[in-house]
N, C-alpha and C positions, 0 to 999 in steps of 0.2 A: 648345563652340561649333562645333567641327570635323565634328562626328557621331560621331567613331573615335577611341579614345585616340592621342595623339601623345607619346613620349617624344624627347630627346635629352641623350645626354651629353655634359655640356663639360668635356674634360677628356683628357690622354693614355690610352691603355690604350680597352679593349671591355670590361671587366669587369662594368660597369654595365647596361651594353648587351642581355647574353648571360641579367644575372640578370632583365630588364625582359621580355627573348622569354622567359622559362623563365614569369612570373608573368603574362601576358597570351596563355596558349596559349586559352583561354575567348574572346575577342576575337578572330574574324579578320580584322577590319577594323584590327586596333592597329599601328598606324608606329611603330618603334622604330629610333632614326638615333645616329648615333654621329658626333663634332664631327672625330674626330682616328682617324688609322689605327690598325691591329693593330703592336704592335711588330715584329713577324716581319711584316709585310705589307711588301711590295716597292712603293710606291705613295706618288705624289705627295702631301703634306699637302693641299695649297689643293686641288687636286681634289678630295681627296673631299670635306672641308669644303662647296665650290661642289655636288658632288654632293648631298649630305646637305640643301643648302639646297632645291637644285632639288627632291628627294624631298619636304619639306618643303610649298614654295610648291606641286606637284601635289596636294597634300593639302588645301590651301584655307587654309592657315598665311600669316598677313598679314606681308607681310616687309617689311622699311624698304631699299628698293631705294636709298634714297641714301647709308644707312650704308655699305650693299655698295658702291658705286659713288660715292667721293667725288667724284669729278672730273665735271663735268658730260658725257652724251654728246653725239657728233657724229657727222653725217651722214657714211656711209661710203659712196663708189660701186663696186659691183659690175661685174667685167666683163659685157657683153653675152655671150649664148649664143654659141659657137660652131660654126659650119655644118661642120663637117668632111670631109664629102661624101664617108663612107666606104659602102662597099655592105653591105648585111646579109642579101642575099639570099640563099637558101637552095641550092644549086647541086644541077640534076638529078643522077639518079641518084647521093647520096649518104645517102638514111636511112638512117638506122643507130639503135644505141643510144643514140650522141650526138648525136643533133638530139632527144634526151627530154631534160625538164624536170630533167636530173640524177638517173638513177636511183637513183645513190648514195647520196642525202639519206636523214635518219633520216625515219620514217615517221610520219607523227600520231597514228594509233590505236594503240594497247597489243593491239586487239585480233587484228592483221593482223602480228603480230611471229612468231606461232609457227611452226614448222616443225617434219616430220617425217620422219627420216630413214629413204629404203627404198632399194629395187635397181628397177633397170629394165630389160627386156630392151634388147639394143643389136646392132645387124648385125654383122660381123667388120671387124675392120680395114680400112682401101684401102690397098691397097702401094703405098707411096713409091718411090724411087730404087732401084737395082737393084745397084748399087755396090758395090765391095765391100768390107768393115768390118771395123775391127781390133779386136779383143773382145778382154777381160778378164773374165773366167768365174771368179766365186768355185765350189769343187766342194763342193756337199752328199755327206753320205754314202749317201744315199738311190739314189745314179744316173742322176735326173732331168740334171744339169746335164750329167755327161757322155755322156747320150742327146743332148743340146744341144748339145752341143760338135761330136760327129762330124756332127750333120746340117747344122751351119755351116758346117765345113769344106769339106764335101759341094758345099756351094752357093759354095766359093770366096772364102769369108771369112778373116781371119788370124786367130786366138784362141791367147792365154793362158790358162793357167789358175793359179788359188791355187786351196790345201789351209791347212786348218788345224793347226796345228802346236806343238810347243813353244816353237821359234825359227824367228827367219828364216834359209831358205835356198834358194840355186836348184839345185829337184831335177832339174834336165832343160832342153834346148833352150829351151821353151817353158813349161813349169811351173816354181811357183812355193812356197813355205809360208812362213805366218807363222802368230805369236803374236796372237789375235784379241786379248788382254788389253793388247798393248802399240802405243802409238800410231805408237810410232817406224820398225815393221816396215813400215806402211802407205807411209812415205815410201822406205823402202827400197826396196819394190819399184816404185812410181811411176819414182824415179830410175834404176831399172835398166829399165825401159822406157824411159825417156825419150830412152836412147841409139839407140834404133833409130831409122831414117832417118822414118817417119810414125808421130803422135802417134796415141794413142787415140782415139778415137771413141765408144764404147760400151762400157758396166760392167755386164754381170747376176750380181748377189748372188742367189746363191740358199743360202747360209747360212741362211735363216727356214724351209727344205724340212727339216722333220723327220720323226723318229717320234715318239709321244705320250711323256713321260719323266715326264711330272707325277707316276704314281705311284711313281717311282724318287728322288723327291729331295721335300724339303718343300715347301712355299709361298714360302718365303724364298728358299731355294737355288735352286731353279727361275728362281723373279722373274730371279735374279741371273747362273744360264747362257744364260738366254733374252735379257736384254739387251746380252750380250757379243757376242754372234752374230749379233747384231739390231742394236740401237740407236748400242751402242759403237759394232758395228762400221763402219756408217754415217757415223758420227760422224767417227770416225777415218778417215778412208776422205776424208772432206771436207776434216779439218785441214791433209790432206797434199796434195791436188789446191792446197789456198789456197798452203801455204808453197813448194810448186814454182811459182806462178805459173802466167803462161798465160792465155790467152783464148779457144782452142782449146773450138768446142762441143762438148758433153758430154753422151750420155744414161746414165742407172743408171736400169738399169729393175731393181724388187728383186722377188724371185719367193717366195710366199710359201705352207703352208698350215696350215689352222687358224686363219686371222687374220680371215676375216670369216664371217658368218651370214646368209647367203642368203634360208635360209627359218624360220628362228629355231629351229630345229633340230637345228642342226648344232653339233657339239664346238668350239666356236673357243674358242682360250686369248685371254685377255686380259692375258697378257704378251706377246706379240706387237704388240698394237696398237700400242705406243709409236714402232716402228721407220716409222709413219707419220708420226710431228711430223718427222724431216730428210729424209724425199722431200715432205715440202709445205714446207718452211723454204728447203731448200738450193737451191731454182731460184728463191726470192725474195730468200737476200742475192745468189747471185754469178748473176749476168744468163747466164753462157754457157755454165749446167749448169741441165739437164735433170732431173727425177727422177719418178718414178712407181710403185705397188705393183700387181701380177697375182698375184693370190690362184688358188690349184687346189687340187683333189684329187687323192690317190696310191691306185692301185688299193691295196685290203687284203691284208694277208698276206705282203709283199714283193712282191708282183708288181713287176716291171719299169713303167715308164712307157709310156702305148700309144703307138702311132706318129702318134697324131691328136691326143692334148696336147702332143707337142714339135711338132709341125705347128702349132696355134695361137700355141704360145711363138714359134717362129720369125717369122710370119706377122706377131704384135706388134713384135717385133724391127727385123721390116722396113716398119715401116708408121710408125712416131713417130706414133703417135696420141696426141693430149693430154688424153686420160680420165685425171684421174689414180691413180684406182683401178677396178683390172677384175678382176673375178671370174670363170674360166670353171668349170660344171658340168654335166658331157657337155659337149654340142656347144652350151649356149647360153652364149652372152657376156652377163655383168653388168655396170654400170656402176651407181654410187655417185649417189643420188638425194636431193633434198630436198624436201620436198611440204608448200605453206602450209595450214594450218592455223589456221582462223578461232575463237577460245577468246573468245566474250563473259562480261561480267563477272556473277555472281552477284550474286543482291539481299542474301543472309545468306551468313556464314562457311561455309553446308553441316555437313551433318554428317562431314565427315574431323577437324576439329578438334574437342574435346570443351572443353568448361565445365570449366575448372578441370586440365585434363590435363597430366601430367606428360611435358614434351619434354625430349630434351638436344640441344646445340649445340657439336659440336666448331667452335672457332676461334670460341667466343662472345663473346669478348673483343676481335676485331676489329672495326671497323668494319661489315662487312658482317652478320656476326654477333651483333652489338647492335642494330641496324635490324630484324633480324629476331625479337629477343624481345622490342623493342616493339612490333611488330605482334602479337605471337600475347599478350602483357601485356593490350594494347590492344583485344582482339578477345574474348579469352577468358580473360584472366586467370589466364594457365597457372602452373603450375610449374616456373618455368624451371632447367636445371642447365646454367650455365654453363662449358666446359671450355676449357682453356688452356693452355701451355706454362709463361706467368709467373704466372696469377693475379694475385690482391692481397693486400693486409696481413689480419689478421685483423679482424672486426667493431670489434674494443672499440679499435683502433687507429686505426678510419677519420676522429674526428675530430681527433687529433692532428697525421695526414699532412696534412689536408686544411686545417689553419690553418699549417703550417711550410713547405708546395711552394706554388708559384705556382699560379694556375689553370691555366696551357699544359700545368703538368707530366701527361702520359698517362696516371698512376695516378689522378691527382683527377680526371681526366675522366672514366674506367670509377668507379672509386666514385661518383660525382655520375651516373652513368648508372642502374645502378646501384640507387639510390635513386627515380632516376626511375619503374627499373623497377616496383618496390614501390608508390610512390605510385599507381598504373594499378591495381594492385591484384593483382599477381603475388606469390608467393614465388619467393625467389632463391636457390639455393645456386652459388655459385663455388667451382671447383673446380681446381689447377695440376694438369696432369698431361700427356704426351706423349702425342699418338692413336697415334703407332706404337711405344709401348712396351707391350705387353700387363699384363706385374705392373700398373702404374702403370694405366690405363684399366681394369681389373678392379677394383680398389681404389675407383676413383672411382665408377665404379657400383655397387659394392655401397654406398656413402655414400649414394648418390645416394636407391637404393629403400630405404635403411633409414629415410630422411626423408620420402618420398613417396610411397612405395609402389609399383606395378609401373609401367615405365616405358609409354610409348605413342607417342611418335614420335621418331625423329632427324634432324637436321639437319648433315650434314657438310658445313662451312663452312670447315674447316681449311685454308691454302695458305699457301706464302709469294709475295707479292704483290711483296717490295722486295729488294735485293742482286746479288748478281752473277749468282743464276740464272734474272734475268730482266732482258729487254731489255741483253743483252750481246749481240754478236756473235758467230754460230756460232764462227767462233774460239777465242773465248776460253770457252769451254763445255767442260767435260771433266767426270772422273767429282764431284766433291765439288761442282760448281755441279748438276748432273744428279740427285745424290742428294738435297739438297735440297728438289729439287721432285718425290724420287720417295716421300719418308721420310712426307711426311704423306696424298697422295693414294694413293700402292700401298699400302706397307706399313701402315698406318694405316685402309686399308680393310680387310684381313687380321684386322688387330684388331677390327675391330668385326664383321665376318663370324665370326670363334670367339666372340667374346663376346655375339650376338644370336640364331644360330643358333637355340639354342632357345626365342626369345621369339616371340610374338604381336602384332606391332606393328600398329599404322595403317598409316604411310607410313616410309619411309627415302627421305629425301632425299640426294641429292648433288649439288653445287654446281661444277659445270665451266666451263667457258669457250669460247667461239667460238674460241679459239686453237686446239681441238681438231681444229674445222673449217676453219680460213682459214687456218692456221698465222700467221704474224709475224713482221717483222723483229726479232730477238732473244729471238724465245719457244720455240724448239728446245726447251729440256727443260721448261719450262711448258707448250707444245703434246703431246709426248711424255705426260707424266705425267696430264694430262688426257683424252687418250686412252683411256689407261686407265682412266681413271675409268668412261667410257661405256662400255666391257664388261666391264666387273664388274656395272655394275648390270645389263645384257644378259644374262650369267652368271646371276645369281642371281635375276633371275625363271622362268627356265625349273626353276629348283625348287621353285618354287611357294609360299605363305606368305605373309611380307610383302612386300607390292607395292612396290621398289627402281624410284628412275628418278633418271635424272643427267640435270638442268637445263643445259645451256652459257646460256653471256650474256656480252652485251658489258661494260662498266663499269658500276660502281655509283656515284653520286655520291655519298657518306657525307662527314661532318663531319670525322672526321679526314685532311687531307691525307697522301697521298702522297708519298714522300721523291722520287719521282721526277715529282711533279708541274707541276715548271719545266719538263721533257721537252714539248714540244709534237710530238702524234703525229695521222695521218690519219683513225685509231679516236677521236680525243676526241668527233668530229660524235656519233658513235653511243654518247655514255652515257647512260642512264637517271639521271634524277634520282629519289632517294630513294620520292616517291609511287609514281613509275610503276613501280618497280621491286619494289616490295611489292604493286601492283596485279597484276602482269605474277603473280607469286607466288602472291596467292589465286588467282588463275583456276588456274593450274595443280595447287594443292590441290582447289581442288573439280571441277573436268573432267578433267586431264591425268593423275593418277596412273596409269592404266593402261596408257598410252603407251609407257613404257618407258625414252623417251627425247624430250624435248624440247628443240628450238634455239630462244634468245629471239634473234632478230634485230631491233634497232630499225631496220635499213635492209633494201632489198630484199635477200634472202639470195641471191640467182639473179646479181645483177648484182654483185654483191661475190664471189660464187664464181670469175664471170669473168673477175674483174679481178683477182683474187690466185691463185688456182690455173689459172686455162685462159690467164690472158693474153690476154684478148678485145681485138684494137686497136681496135675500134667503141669501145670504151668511152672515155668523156670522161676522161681525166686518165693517161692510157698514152701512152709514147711516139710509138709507132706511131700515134696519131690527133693526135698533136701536129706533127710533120713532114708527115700529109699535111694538113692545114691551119694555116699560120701565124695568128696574129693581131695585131694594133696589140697594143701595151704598156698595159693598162686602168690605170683613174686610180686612183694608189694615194695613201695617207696622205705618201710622201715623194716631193719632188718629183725628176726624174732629174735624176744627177751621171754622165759618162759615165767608164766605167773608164779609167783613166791606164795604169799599169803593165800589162807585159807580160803577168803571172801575171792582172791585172785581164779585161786584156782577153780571153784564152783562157778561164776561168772562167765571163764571161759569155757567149761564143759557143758553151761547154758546156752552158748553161741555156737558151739559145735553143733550140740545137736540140733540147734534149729536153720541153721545156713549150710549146714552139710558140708561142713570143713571138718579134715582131721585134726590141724592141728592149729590152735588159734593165740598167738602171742600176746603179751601184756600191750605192747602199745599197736597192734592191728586195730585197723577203723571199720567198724559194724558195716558202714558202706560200699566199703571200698571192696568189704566179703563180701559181697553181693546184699546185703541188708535195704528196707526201704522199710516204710511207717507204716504196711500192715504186719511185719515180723514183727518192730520194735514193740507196738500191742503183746505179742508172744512174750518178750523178754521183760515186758513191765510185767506179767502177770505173770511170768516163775517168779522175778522178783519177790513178790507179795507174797507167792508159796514157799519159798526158801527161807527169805529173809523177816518175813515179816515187815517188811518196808513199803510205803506206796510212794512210787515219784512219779513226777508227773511225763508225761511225753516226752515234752522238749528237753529234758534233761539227755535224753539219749543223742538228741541230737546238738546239742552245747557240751555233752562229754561222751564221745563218740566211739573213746577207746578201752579197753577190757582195766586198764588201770584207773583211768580218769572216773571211770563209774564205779569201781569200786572206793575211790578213794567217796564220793559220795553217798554211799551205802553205809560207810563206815560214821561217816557224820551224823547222818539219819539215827542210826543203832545209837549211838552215844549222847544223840536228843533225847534217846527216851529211856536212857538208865536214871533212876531217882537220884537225885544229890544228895538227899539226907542219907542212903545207904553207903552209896558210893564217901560220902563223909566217915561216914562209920568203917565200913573198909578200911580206908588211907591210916583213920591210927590206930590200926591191927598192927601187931608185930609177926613178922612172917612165920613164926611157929604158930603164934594163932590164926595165920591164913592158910596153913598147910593140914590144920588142924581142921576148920572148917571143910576145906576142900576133901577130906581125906572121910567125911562125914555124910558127904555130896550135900550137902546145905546151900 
């Protein structure tokens, strides 16, 4: 009578629910509601219940509103509007980015999301200040740096220099060596500057200044001197500026070549890339360091460096220009460009997909990676070979597991996928095995074509998404969180580079991330690892064969949740929901493959560039546009309660001035003021000014509110009062605590 099937379930648990969406996907009109929450759901009963009804009653479902509502209503009066007689008007000479409709917003079309990355020419630097700068000079063995060094001097700068070394030691007045491998060296020499009467100023690494070594060492070995020298040693380089403290502004400008390809011609290793994820990370957690990459070329043969690229180097040096990657070749300057790219959607699959073709899926078993062999199930009825770390049970076992585990259990959900896949009219082979172990992925595909026959496309989907090596703070980032996210995307492409080489594929997909390009508060080595992902596939088209292109993207909405998806983060605006995210996908199979490299941006990619790597203050939700325009405290869900305590009140007059609210209540939510996780940086490091206290990130985002974090600040402080004092206190009698106090003791 409704027109559209209507289900619901009464009763605890979704189970019913999940099997009613599985048996009505033919119906897209079928409402299927469920009476009572997910047991794991964090959610009020009666609401959703009331929800479930209201879904219900939109549907045209006849409801007995007096069951609902025993008690008769009454008439309820509304305040009258209030006139508040605030001004709205737009004040001259201020357009900017933010007087736009929020650039930042995710964009409506799928079609307008693409980008492509290139170089653009750029004028030379404008010189800054004239002053003169206390440098810290890591020395390449090349000579570049110490061409650098004397011309510094030259011009009345102070410089140090570090060598790389076995150990730490001070070889000289002003030099310096350490062990790039060990992190503790890095604070060593910090603290043995630190005694001198003025702090540093300026760090140029030029450790990434090599000569080619790649034929001297394998792929593996390589990978692993090049990130020591590189990425490490960045890394470490950071751990130890945090643990000396300080607030003292900071540029590391890192000097680098072979790292970029200009004109797609050129030798760049993509073991280098990585040393990019902490010059875009490290000036997003800590507010009052600087970082940036200037990529060159070294004349051949050993020549000497000319007198016109340490003339440029200097030139940058003295200019803090915030490009954050530059490239000079001869005399033109490059600068790191993104260019949209308009990708409409095809009527049919195209022919890149084939009828019936045999794909494999590393990290087919995840989330992202099951969404995508039911698109290509779905589309073409492929042959899917799903690969994985854990797999599943064996066939003749699936109905066993799957009457003895709950439905939540994660094995019954990939089986029951699964099966899915099969019914769409795929065959499936699942397959356990490591992408960066080669025996073990060698294995798996010869399984694979012995069942299939010759493969036809890949999809590397493999990553770790959950743990400590992501969304931690630079901090706490070191090598075993770093390896992690380098095991499946470097080494893991290694593997499948020896073991595809000599095949004939369609396409080689690889699956990156915007992290690559916007870096993140706690994606350092997610950002780093993906990196690299983007030149390798840059790599391996200039050899021509199968057409390699690494995908970045924001999130994917998939079915299974996230361990980390209580984390409320600024990037949630920008996920793709499942369709859009498979739509985003064919367009790129049937147009993009030749690209090389495409960015799915669902928000303007230009204005997000801004506002995470250039620090644009025009932009809406940066400190800097928030002090020069305050605003009224807008109408939030809770009504204000004004901060009481001390730590209260200081807290809020921290969020004032950096979200540019006047007035900010005890339980207002950082977000909901307009806040995101490059401010909460801001408010973790007055923290540290104020209080004395270091928390981590996520804390702001697990206590969101001006009370909730102070009641955490107060916990912290009260960790670090000594107990034997605080003993001695308590049996003071208050004349002799009035007595002390009155002593200032």
């Amino acid at each position: 009578s409704l027109g559209s099937p209507l289900f619901l379930e009464v009763g605890p648990g979704q189970t019913l629910t999940r099997l009613a969406h599985l048996s009505t996907r033919a119906h897209s009109n079928a409402l299927v509601l469920s009476s009572m929450r997910h047991p794991q759901e964090d959610a009020d009963d009666v609401r959703v219940l009331l929800a479930s009804l209201g879904r219900a009653w939109l549907s045209g479902a006849p409801i007995s509103w007096d069951a609902v509502h025993p008690t008769p209503p009454r008439r309820v009066l509304l305040p009258t509007y209030p006139y508040e007689r605030q001004r709205f008007w737009v004040e001259p000479g201020r357009a900017s980015l933010s007087s736009l409709a929020d650039p930042l917003r995710k964009q409506p079309h799928v079609a307008d999301w693409f980008y492509l990355p290139s170089w653009k020419r750029s004028l030379p630097p404008r010189a800054a200040s004239s002053s003169p700068r206390r440098c810290l000079v890591f020395l390449d063995a090349l000579g570049l740096a110490s061409s650098l060094v004397s011309r510094l001097e030259a011009l009345g700068h102070s410089v140090f220099t570090v060598s790389p070394g076995s150990e730490y030691q001070r070889s000289g007045p002003r030099s310096f060596t350490l062990n790039p491998a060990l992190g503790g060296d890095y604070e060593r020499l910090l603290t043995a500057l630190q005694v001198q009467e003025q702090p540093l100023d300026t760090v140029v690494h030029c450790w990434s200044v090599t000569a080619d070594e790649r034929a001297a060492r394998d792929e593996r070995e390589h990978f692993e001197h090049t990130q020591e020298r590189g990425y490490y040693s960045l890394l470490f380089l950071a751990h130890a500026l945090d643990t000396l403290g300080g607030h003292t502004p900071l540029r590391i400008e890192v000097v680098s070549n072979r790292l970029c390809d200009i004109t797609a011609l050129e030798p760049a290793q993509p073991e280098k890339a990585t040393l990019l994820g902490p010059c875009k990370v490290i000036p997003q957690e800590y507010a009052h360091l600087a970082s940036r990459c200037i990529d060159i070329v070294l004349p051949e043969g050993g020549v000497s460096p000319s007198s016109a690229l340490v003339g440029q180097l200097v030139a940058e040096l003295e200019a803090d220009a915030a490009d954050p990657v530059v490239a000079y070749r001869g005399n033109q300057r490059w600068v790191q460009a993104y260019e949209q790219l308009r990708l409409e959607a095809a009527a049919l699959p195209g022919p890149t997909l084939r009828q019936h073709g045999m794909y494999l899926i590393t990290g087919g078993l995840g989330g992202v990676g099951l969404l995508l062999a039911e698109h290509l199930a779905r589309t073409v009825q492929a042959r899917l070979v799903l690969v994985g770390r854990t797999g599943l049970p064996s066939r003749e076992h699936w109905p066993e597991w799957l009457s003895q585990h709950p439905s939540e259990d994660p094995t019954c959900q990939r089986i029951r996928k699964v099966q899915e896949l099969e019914a769409l009219g795929a065959e499936v082979l699942v397959l356990s095995a490591d992408v960066a172990h080669l025996d073990a992925m060698r294995a798996a595909l010869a399984q694979a074509t012995g069942r299939f026959g010759p493969l036809h496309g890949v999809i590397h989907a493999a990553g770790i998404t959950h743990g400590t090596s992501i969304f931690s703070p630079l901090r706490d980032v070191g090598r075993p969180e770093s390896e992690l996210q380098f095991q499946p995307k470097a080494h893991g492409l290694y593997v499948l580079d020896t073991l595809l080489r000599d095949s004939a594929l369609d396409f080689c997909v690889l699956l990156s991330s915007n992290a690559s390009v916007l870096g993140g508060l706690g994606f350092v080595a997610y950002s780093a690892a993906n990196l690299f992902v983007d030149a390798f596939a840059a790599r391996q088209n200039k050899r021509g064969g199968t057409p390699w292109i690494s995908t970045n993207w924001d999130g994917w909405q998939v079915q299974q949740p996230e361990p980390r998806a209580q984390v409320r983060t600024s990037m949630d605006r920008y996920t793709m929901t499942a369709p859009e995210a498979l739509d985003a996908f064919q367009r790129i199979l049937t147009r993009g493959l030749g690209c090389g490299q495409l960015v799915v941006s669902t928000g303007d990619l230009q204005a997000r560039l801004a506002l995470w790597l250039q620090r644009d203050a025009a932009l809406p939700g940066t400190a800097e546009a928030a002090a020069s325009a305050p605003h009224a405290r807008p109408h939030l869900k809770t009504p204000y309660a004004a901060p009481a305590t001390p730590i209260e009140k200081e807290l809020a007059l921290i969020w004032q001035e950096l979200l540019g609210v006047e007035q900010v209540g005890l339980h207002d939510n950082f977000f909901e003021l307009g806040g995101h996780s490059l401010l909460g940086t801001r408010v973790a490091s007055r923290l540290r000014e104020v209080f004395q206290v270091t928390l981590p990130l996520r804390s702001l985002f697990q206590s969101p509110t001006v009370g909730q974090l102070a009641t955490l600040v107060e916990e912290h402080l009260a960790e670090q009062v000594d107990p034997e004092a605080l003993a001695e206190l308590e049996q003071l009698s208050p004349d002799e605590l009035k007595a002390l106090l009155d002593a200032g003791t």
